[in-house]
N, CA, C and O of each residue as an XYZ file, in Angstrom:
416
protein
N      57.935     76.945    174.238
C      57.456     78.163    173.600
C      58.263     79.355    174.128
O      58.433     79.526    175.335
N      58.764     80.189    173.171
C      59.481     81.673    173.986
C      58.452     82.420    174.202
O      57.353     82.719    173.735
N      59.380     82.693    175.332
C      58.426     84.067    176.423
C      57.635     85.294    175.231
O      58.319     85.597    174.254
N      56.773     85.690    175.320
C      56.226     86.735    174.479
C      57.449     87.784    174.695
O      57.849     88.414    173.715
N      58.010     87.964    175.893
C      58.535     89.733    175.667
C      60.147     89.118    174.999
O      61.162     89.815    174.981
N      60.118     88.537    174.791
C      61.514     88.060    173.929
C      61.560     89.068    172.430
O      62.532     89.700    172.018
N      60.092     88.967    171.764
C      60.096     89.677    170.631
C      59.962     91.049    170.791
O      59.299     91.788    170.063
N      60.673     91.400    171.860
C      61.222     93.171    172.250
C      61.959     93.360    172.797
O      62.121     94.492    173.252
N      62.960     92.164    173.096
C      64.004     92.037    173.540
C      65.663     92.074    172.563
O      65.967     91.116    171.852
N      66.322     92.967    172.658
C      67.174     92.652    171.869
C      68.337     91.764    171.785
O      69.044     91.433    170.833
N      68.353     91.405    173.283
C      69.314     90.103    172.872
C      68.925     89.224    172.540
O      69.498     88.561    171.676
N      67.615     88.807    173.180
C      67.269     87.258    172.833
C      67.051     87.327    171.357
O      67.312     86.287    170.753
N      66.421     88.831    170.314
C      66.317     88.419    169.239
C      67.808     88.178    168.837
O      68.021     87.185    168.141
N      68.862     88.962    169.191
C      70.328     88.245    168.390
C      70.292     86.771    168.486
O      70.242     86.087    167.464
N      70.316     86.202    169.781
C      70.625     85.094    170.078
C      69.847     84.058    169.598
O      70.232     82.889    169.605
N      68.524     84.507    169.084
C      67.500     83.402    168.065
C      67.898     83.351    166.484
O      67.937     82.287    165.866
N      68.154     84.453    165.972
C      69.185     84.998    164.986
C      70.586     83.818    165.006
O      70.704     82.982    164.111
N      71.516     83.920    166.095
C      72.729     83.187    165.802
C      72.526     81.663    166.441
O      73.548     81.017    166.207
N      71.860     81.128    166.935
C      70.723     79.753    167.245
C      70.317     79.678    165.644
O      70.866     78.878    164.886
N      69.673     80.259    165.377
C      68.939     79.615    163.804
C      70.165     79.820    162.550
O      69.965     79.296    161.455
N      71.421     80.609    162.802
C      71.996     80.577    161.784
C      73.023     79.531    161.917
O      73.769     79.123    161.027
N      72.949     79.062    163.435
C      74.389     77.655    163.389
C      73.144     76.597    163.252
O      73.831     75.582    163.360
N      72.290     76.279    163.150
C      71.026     75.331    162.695
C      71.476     74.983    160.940
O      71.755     73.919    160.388
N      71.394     76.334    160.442
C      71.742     76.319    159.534
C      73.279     75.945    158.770
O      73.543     75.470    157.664
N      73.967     76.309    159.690
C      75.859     75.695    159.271
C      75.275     74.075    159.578
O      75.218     73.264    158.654
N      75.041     73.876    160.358
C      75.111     72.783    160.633
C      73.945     71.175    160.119
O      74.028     69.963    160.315
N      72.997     72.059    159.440
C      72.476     71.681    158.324
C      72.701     71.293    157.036
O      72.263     70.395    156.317
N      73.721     72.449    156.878
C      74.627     72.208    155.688
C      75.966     71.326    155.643
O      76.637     71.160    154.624
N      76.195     70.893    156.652
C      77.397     70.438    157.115
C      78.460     71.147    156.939
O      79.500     70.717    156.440
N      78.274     72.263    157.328
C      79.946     73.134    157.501
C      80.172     73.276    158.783
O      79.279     73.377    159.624
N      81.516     73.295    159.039
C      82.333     73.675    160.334
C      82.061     75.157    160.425
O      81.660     75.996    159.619
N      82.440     75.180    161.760
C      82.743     76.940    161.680
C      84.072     77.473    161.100
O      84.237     78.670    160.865
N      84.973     76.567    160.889
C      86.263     77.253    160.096
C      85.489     77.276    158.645
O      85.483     78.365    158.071
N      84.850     76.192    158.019
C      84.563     76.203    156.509
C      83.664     77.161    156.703
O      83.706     77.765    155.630
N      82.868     77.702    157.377
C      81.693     79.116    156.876
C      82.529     79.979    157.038
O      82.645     80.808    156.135
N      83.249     80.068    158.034
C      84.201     81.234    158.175
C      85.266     81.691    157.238
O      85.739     82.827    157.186
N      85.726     80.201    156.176
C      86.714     80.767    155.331
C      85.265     81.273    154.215
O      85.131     82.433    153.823
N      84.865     80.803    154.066
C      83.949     80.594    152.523
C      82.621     81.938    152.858
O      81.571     82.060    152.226
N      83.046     82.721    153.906
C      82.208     83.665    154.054
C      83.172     84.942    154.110
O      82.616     86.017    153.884
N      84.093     84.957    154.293
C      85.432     85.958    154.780
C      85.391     86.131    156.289
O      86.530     86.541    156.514
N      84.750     86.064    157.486
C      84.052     86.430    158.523
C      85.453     85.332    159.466
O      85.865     84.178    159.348
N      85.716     86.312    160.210
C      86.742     85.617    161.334
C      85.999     84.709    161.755
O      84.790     84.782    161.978
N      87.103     83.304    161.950
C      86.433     82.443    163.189
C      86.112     82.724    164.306
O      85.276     81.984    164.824
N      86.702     84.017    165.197
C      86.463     84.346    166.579
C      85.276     84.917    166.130
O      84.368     84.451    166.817
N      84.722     85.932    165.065
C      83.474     86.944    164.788
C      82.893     85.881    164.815
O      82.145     85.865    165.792
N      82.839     84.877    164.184
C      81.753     83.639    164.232
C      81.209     82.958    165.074
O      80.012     82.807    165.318
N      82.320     82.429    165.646
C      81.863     81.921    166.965
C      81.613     82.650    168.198
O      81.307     82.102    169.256
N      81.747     83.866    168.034
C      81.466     84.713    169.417
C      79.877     85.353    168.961
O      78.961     85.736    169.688
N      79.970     85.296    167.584
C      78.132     85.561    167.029
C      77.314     84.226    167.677
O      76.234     84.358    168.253
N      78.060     82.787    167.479
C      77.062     81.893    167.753
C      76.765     81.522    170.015
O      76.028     80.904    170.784
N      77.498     82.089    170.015
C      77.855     82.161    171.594
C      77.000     82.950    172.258
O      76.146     82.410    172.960
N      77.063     84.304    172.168
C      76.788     85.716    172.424
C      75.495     86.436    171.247
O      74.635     87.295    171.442
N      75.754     85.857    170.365
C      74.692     86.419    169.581
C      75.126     88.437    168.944
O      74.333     89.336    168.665
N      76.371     88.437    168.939
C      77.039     89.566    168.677
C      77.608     89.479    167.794
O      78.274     88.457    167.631
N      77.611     90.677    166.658
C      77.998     90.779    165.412
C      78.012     91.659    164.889
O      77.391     92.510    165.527
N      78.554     92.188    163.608
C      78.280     93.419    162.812
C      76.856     93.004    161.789
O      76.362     91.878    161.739
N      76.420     94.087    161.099
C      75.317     93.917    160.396
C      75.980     93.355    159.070
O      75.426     92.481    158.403
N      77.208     93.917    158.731
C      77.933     93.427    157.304
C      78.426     91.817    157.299
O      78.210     90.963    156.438
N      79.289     91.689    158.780
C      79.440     90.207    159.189
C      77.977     89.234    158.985
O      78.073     88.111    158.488
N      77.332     89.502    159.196
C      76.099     88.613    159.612
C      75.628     88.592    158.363
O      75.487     87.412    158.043
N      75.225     89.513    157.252
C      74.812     89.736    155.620
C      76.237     88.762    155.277
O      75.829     87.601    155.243
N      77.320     88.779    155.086
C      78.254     88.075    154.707
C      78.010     86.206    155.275
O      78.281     85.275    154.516
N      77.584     86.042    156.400
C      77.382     84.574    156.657
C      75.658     83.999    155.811
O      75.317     82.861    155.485
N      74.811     85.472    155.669
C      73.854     85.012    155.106
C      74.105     84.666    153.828
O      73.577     83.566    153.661
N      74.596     85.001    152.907
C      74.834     85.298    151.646
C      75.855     83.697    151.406
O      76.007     83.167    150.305
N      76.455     83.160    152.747
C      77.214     81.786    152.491
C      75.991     80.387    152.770
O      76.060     79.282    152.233
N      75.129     80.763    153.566
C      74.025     80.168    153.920
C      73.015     80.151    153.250
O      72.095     79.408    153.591
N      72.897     81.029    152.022
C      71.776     81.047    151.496
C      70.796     81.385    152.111
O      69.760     80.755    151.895
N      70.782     82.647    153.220
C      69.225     83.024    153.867
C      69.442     84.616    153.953
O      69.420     85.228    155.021
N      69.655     85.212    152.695
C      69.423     86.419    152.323
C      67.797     86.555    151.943
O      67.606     87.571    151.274
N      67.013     86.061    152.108
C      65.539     86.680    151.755
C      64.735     87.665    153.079
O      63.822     88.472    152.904
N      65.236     87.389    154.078
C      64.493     87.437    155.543
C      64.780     89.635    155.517
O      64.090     90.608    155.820
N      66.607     89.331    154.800
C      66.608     90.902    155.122
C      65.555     91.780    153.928
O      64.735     92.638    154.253
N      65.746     91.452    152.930
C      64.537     92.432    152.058
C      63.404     92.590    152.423
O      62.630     93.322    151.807
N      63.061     91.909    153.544
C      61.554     92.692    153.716
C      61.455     93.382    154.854
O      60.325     93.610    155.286
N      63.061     94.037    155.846
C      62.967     94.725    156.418
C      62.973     95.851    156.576
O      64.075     96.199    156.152
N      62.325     96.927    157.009
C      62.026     97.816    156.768
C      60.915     97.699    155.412
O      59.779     97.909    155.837
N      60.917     97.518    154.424
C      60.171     97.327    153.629
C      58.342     97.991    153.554
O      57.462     98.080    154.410
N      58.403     98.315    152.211
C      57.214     99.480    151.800
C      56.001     98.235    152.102
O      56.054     97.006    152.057
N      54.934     99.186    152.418
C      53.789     98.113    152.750
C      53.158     98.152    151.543
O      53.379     98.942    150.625
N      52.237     97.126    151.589
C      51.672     96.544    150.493
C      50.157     97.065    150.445
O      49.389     96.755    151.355
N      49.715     97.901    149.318
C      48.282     98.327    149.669
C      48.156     97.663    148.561
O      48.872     97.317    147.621
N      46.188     97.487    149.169
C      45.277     97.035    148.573
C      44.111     97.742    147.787
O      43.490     97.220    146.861
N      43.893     99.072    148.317
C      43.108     99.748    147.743
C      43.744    101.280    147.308
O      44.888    101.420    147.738
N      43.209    102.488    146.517
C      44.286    103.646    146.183
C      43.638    104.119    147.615
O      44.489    104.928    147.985
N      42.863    104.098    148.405
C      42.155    104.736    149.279
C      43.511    104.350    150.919
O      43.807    105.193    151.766
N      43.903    103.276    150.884
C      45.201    103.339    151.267
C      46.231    104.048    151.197
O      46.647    104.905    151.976
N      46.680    103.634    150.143
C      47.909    104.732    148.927
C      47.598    106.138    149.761
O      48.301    106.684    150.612
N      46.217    106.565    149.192
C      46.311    107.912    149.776
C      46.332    108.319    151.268
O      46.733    109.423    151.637
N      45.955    107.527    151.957
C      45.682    107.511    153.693
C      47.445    107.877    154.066
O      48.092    108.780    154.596
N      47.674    106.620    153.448
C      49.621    106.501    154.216
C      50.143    107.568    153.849
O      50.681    108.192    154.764
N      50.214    108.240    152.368
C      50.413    109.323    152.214
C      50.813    110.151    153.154
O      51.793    110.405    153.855
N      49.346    110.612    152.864
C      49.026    112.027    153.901
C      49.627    111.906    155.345
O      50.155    112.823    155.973
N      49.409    110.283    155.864
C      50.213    110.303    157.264
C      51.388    110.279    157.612
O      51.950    110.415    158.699
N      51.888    110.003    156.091
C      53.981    109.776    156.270
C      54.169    111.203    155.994
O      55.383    111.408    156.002
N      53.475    112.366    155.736
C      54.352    113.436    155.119
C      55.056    114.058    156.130
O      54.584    113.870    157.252
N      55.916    114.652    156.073
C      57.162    114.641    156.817
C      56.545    116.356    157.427
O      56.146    117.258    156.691
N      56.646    116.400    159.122
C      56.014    117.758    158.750
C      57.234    118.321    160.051
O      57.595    117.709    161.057
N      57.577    119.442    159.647
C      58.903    120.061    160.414
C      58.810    120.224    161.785
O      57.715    120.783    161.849
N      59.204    120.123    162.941
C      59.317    120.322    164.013
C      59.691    122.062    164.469
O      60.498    122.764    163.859
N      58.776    122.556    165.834
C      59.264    123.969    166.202
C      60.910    123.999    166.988
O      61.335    123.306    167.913
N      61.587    125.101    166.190
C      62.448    125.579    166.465
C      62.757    125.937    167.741
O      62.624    127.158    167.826
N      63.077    125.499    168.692
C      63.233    126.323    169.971
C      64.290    127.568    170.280
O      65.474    127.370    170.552
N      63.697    128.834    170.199
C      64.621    130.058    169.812
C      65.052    130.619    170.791
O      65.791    131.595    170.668
């Protein structure tokens, strides 16, 4: 089982990230040269993602998009889902953007 503070950790989340995405090459039976040509993504960017867990955000959308596991990013950040208008209106009122004092 992972440690609870892992999910506030930012490496370990890369490194569960590039753990579950060579799960996935390797599920599919690709090499890291074949994801790497068939994704555009250097072999060193690749394998130093599956190593290190380091990457660009465009690199990593580019290996998803060869892997087929583009669904995970659309719901990040992503608008919440209400159930009642009594919601709707709550979030509202609490997202409105309200200006900060000037220090003069």
């Amino acid at each position: 089982m992972e440690n609870i503070l892992d999910a506030f950790n930012p490496h370990a989340i890369a490194n569960g990230i590039a753990s579950r995405m060579k799960q996935r090459r390797l599920e599919l039976r690709l090499t890291q040269q074949e994801l790497a040509q068939k994704s555009g993504v250097s072999l060193g960017s690749l394998k130093r993602f599956e190593l290190s867990g380091e990457i660009s955000l465009k690199y990593l959308l580019m290996l998803a998009i060869v892997l087929n596991a583009t669904e995970g990013f659309f719901a990040l950040f992503s608008q919440p889902q209400f159930v009642s208008i009594e919601e709707v209106l709550n979030a509202t009122a609490s997202t409105k953007r309200k200006r900060g004092k000037r220090n003069g």
